[in-house]
C-alpha positions in Angstrom: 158.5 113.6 60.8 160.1 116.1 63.3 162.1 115.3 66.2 159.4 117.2 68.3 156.9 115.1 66.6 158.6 112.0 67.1 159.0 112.8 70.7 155.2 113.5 71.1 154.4 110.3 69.2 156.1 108.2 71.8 154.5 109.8 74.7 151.1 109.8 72.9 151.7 105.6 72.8 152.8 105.9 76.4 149.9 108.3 77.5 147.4 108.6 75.8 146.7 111.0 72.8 144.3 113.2 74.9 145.8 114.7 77.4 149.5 114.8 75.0 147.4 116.6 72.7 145.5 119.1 74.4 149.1 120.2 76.1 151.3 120.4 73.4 148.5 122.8 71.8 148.5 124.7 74.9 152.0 124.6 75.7 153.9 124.9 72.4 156.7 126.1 73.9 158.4 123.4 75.5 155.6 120.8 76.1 157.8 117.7 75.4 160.5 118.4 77.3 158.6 119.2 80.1 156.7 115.5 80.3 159.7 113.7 79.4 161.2 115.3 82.7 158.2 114.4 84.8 158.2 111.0 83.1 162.3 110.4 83.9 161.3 111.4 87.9 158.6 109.4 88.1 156.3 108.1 85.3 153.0 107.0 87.8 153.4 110.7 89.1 153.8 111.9 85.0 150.5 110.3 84.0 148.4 111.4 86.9 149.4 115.0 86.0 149.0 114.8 82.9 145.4 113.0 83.8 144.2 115.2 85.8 145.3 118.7 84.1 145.5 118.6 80.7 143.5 115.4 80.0 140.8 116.2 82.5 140.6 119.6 84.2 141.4 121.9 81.2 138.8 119.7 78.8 135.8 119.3 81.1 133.9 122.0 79.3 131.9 122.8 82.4 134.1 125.6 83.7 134.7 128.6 81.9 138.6 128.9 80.5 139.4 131.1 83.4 138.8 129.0 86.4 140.8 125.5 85.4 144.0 128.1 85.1 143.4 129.6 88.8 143.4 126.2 89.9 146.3 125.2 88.5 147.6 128.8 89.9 146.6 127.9 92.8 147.8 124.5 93.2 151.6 125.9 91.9 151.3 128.8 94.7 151.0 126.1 97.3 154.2 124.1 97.0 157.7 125.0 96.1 158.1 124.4 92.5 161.3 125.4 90.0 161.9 126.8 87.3 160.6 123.7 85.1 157.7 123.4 86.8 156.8 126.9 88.1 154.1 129.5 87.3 155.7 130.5 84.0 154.9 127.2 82.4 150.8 128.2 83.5 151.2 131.3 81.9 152.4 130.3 78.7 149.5 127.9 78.4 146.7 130.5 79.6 148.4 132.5 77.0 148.2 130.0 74.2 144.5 129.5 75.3 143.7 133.2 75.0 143.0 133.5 78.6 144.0 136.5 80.7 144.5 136.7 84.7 145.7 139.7 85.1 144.7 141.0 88.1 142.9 144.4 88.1 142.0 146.8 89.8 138.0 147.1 90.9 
C-alpha cells in the first residue's frame, strides 16, 4: 500500500469513508495533505468541512454539478483564505469533476 493510501486509510477510520472518498476522487492532487492540515488546526472544524462539502453538498444529487461549486466559490470569495485553502483548490476539483465555470460572455 502507498503512503498516500495509507494516509487516506487513517483519515477514512477517523472520518468516515464518504466524504474521504468522494474528495480524494475529486481532488487528486493534493487531497491528503490538505485534510491532514485542517485536521492538525482543528479536527471538530476538519470534520464539519469535510461533512458538509464533500460528504454532503457535492453528493446530494439534487443540484446539478454546477451549483455545489458556486457555492463553495462563493463561500471562499467571502473570507480571506491562503494559499492552502483558496480558490485554486475549488478549481482543481470542478476540474476533476468535469465541471466548467468559466464565465462567458452573453
Amino acid at each position: 500500500m502507498s503512503d498516500r493510501e495509507q494516509r487516506l486509510e487513517q483519515l477514512r477510520r477517523k472520518y468516515g469513508a464518504k466524504g474521504i472518498d468522494n474528495a480524494a476522487r475529486l481532488n487528486a492532487h493534493d487531497f491528503p495533505e490538505l485534510m491532514e492540515w485542517r485536521d492538525e488546526l482543528d479536527p471538530h472544524f476538519a470534520k464539519l468541512w469535510l461533512d458538509f462539502t464533500y460528504g454532503g453538498l457535492l453528493t446530494r444529487g439534487v443540484l446539478d454539478d454546477r451549483s455545489p461549486a458556486w457555492v463553495e466559490r462563493g463561500l471562499h470569495a467571502r473570507r480571506v483564505t491562503d494559499a492552502k485553502s483558496g480558490i485554486d483548490e475549488h478549481a482543481r476539483v470542478e476540474h476533476a469533476a468535469g465541471i466548467d465555470l468559466a464565465l462567458r460572455a452573453a
